[in-house]
N, C-alpha and C positions, 0 to 999 in steps of 0.2 A: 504494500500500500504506500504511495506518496505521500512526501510530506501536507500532502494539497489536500487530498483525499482522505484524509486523515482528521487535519483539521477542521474540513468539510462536513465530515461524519460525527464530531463533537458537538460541532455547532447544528447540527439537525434533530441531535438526539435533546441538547438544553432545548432549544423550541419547542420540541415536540412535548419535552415531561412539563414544562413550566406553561406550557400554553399561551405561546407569542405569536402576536403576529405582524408581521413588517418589519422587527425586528432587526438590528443590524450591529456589523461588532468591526472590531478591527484587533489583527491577530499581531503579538510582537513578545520580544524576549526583554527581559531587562538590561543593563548594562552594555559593557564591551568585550567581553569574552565570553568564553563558553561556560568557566566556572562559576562566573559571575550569573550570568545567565540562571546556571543551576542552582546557586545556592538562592538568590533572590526569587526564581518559581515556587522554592519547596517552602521558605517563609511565607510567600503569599498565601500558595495553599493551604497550611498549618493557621493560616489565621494571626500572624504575627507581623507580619507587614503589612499596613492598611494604608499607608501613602507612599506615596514617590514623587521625586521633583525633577521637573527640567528646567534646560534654559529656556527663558521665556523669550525672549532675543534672537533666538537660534532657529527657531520658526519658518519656513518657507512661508514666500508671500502666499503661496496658496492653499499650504497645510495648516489643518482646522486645528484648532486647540481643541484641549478636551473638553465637553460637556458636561453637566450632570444629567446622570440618566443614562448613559450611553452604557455599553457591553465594551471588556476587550476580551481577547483570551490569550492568557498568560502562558508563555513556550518557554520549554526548556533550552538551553544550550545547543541542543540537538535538532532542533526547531518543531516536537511533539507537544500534543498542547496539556497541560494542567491541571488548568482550572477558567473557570470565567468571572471575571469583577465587573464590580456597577458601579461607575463612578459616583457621590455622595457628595461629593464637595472640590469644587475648585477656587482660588486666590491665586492671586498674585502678588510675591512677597521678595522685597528685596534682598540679596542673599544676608548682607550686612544686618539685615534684621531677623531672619529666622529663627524658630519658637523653638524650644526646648519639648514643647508637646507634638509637634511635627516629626522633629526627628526621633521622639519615641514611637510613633507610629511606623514611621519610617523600618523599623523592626528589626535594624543591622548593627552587631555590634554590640556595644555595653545597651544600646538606645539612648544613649545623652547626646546632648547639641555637640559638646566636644570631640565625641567621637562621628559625628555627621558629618560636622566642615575638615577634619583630617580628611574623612574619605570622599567627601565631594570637591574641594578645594583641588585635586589631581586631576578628577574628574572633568571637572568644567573647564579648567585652564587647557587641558589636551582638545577637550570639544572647541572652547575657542580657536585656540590657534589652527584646526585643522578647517576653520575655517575662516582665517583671515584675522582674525580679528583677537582684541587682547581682553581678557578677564578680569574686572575689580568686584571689588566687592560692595559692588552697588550695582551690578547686575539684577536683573529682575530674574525669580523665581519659579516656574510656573508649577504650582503645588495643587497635589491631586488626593486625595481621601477617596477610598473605595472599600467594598465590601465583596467576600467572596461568594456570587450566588451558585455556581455548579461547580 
């Protein structure tokens, strides 16, 4: 079975038990590697990671931010799918100010803000410069709270 097909097949069986209709999701991994990937799938699934942040900056003019309400489905490394979350809550939050109860949701790590900007500070600064551009810490945030519904 394909990765396509696969995915395909998750996403046919949440509609069908939950009884959706129109429904629509968009399918992605976390992070930038494979490990990453995996260990950030298996938190979301467990229930332990309920946000995540991007650059809000980093946006294509024509890629939608996220909504509330919306579906994704969470893939592993490997690009198999998970789980499916509902997004709950979006903001925009300058990284300079991020919340100490964000990055406990966040569910990586000790869960303190300190252990957040270690490991997003590497993060964003590679996403910047890989795209031109340079990182402070007055960057905007784009912060997401979700819930695991399948």
């Amino acid at each position: 079975m394909t990765h396509a097909t696969e995915i395909n097949t998750y996403w046919q069986t949440f509609v069908k038990e939950h009884k959706l209709h129109h429904a629509t999701y968009e399918a992605w991994a976390f992070g930038n590697t494979v490990s990453m990937a995996n260990e950030l799938a298996d938190l979301t699934f467990r229930g332990i990671k309920t946000a995540t942040t991007s650059a809000y900056d980093l946006y294509e003019e024509d890629e939608a931010y996220p909504q509330v309400g919306e579906y994704n489905m969470i893939l592993d490394g490997s690009g198999h799918p998970v789980c499916i979350t509902q997004t709950v809550v979006v903001e925009v939050i300058p990284y300079k100010n991020m919340t100490a109860e964000h990055a406990y949701h966040e569910g990586e790590g000790d869960q303190t803000l300190t252990y957040w900007r270690r490991v997003h500070e590497p993060f964003f600064k590679q996403e910047y410069a890989e795209a031109g551009k340079t990182f402070t810490e007055n960057m905007n945030c784009l912060c997401e709270v979700f819930k695991v519904v399948g």
